[in-house]
Backbone as CSV, one residue per row, in Angstrom:
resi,resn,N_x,N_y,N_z,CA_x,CA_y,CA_z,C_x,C_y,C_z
1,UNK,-6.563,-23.029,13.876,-7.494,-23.094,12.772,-8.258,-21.776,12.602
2,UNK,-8.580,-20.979,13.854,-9.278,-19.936,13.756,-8.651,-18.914,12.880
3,UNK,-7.334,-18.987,13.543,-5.818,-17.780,12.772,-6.031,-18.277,11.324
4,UNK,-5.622,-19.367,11.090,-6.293,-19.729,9.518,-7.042,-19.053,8.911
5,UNK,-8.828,-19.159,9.358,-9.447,-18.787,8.646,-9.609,-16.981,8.754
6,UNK,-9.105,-16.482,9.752,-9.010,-14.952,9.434,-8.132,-14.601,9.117
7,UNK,-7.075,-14.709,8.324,-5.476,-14.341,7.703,-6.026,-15.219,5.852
8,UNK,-7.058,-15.655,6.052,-7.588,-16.385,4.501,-8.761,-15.396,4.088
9,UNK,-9.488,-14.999,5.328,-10.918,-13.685,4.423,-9.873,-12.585,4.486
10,UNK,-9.173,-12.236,5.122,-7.976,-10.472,4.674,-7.400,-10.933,3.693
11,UNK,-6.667,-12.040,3.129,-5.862,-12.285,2.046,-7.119,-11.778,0.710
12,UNK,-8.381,-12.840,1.089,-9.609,-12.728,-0.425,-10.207,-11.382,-0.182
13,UNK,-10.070,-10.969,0.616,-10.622,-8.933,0.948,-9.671,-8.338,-0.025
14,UNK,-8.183,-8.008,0.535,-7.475,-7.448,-0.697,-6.868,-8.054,-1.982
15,UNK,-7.085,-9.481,-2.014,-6.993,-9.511,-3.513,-7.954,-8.734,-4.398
16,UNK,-9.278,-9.175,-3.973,-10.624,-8.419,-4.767,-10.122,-7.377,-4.892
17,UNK,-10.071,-6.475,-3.680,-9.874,-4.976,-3.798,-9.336,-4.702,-4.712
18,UNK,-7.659,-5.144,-4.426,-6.579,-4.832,-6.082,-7.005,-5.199,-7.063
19,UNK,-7.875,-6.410,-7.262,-7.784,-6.966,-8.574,-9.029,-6.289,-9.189
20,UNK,-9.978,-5.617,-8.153,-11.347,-5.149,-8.737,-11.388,-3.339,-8.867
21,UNK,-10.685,-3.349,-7.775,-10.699,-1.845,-8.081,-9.095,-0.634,-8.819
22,UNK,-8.136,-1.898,-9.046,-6.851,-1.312,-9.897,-6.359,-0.550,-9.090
23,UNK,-5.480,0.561,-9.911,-4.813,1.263,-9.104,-5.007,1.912,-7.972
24,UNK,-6.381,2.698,-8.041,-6.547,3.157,-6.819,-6.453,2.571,-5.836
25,UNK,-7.248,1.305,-5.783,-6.871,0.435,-4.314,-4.786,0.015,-4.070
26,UNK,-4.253,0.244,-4.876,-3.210,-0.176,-4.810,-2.366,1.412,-3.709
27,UNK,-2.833,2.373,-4.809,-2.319,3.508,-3.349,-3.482,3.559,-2.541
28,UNK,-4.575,3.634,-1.700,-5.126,3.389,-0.536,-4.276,2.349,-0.054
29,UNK,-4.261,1.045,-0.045,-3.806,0.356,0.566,-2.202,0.771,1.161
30,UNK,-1.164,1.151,-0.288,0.067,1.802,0.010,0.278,2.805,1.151
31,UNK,-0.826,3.840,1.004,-1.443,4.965,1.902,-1.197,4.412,3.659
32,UNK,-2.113,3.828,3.258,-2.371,3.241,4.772,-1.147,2.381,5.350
33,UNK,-0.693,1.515,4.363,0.840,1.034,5.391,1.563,1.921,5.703
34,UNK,1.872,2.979,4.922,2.781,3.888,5.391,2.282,4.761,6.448
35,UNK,0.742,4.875,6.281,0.744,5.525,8.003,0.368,4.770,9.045
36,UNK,0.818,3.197,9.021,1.537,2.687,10.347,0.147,1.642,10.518
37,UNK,-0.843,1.201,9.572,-1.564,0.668,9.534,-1.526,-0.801,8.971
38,UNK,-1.201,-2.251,9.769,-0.484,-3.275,9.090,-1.102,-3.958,8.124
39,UNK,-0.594,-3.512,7.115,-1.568,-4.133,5.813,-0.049,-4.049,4.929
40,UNK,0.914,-5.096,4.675,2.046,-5.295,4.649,2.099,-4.791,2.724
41,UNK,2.690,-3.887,2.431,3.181,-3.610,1.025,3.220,-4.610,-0.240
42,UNK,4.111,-5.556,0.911,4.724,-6.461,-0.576,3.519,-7.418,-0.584
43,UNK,1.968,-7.618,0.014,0.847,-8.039,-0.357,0.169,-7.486,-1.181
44,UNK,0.118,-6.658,-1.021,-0.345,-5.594,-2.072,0.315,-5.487,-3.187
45,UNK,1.582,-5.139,-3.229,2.298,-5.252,-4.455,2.254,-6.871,-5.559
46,UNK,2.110,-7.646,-4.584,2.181,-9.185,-4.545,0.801,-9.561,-5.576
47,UNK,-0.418,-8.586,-5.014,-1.959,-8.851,-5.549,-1.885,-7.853,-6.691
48,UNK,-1.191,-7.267,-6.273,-1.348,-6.117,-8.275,-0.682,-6.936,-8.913
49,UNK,0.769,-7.652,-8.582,0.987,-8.321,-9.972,0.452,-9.463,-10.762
50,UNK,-0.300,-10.193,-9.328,-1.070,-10.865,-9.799,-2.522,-10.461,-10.798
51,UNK,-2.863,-8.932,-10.626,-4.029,-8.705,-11.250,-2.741,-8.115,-13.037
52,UNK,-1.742,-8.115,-13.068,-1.657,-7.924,-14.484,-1.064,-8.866,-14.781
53,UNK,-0.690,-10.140,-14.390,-0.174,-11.396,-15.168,-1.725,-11.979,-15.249
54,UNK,-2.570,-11.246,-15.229,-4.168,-11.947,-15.353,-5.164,-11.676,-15.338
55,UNK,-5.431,-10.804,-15.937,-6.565,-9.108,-16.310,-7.516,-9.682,-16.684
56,UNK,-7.628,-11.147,-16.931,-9.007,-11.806,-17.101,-9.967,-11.913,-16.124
57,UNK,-9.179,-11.959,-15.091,-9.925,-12.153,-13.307,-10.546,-11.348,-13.060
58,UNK,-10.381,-9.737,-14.016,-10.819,-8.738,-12.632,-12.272,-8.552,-13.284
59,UNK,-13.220,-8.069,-12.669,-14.608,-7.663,-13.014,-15.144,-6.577,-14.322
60,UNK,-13.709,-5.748,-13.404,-14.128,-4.399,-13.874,-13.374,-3.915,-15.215
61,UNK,-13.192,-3.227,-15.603,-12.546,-2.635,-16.825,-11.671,-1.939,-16.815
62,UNK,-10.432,-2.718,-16.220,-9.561,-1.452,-16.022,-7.877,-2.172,-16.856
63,UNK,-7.096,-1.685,-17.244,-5.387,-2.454,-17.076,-4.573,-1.951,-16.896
64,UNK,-4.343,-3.133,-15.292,-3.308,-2.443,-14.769,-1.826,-2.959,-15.869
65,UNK,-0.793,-2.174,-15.525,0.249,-2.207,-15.843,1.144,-2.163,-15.041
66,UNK,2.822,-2.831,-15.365,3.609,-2.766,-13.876,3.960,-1.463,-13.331
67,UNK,4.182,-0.582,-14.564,4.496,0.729,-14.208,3.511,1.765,-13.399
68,UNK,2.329,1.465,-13.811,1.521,2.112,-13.239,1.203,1.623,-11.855
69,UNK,1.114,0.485,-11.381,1.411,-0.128,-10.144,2.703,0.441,-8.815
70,UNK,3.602,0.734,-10.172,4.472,1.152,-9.027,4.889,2.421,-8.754
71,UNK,3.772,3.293,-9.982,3.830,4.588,-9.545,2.728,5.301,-8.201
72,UNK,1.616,3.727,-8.906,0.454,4.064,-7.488,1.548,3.750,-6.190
73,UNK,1.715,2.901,-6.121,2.545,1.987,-4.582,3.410,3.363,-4.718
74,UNK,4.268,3.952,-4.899,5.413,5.231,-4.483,4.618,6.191,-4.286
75,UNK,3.640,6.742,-4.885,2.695,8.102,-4.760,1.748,7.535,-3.472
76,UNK,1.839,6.524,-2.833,0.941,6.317,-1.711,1.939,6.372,-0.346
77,UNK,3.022,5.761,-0.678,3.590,6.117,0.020,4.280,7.059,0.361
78,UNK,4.903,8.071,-0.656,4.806,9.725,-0.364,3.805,10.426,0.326
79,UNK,2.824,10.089,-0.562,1.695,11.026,0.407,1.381,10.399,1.590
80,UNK,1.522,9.439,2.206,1.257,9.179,3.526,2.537,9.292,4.235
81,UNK,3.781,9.506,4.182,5.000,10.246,4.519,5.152,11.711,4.923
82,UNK,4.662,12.242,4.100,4.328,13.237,3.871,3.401,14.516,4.227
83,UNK,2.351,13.730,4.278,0.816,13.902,5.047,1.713,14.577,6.693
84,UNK,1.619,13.634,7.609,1.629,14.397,8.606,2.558,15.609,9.041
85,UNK,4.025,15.486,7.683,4.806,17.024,7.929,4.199,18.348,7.760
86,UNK,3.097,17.912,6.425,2.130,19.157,5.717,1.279,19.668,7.036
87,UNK,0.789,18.614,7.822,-0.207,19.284,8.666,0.536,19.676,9.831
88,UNK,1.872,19.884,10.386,2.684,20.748,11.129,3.531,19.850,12.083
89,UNK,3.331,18.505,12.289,3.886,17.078,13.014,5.641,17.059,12.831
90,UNK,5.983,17.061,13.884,7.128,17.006,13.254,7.905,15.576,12.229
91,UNK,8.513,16.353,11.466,9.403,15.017,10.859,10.371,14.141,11.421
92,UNK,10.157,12.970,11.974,10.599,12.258,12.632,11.889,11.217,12.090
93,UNK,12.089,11.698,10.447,13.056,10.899,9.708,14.012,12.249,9.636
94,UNK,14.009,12.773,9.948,15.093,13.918,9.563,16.173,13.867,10.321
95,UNK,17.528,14.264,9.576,18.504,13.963,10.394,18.937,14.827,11.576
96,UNK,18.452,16.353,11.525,18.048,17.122,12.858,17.687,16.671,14.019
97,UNK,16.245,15.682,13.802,15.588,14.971,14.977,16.213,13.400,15.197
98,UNK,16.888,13.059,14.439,17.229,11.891,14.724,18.754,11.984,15.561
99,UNK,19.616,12.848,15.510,20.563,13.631,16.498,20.102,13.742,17.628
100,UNK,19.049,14.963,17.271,18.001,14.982,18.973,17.816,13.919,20.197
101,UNK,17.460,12.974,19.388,16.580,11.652,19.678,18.060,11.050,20.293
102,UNK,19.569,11.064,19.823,20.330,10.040,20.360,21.059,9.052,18.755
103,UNK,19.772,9.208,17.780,20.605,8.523,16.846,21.332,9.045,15.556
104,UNK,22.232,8.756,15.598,23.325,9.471,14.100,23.963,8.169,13.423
């Protein structure tokens, strides 16, 4: 019952978020799964579509659209892909290091 009720306030945390703050919360959130932080995509993706099959819900003044949803969700996850090659880390998807490593 406990697991219940804390997997029910994170579900009503990021609906609000998406549905109140639009796109931006859609790449933060994107952002952050991709750098390894479990806040699962297709929830997020799941709560944006719910905020444009229903733009009546949200507070604020914004509309989202699907396209724009899924340009936030790809541009969040680039830049958090991305992010740690820029700052000198190595790239760990590359097929150089993945040879290295044992896998081809």
């Amino acid at each position: 019952m406990v697991l219940a009720s804390i997997s029910e306030s994170l579900v009503n945390v990021a609906w609000h978020f998406v549905r109140d703050a639009g796109l931006p919360a859609v790449f933060v959130l994107m952002v952050a799964e991709s750098a390894c932080i479990p806040i699962p995509s297709e929830a997020t993706m799941l709560f944006a579509g719910f905020a444009v099959a229903d733009p009546g819900q949200s507070l604020a003044h914004h509309h989202l659209t699907l396209a724009g949803i899924v340009v936030a969700g790809v541009l969040g996850n680039l830049v958090a892909r991305g992010s740690p090659t820029a700052w000198g880390a190595p790239d760990v998807w590359s097929s150089s290091n993945a040879t290295v490593a044992g896998y081809t």
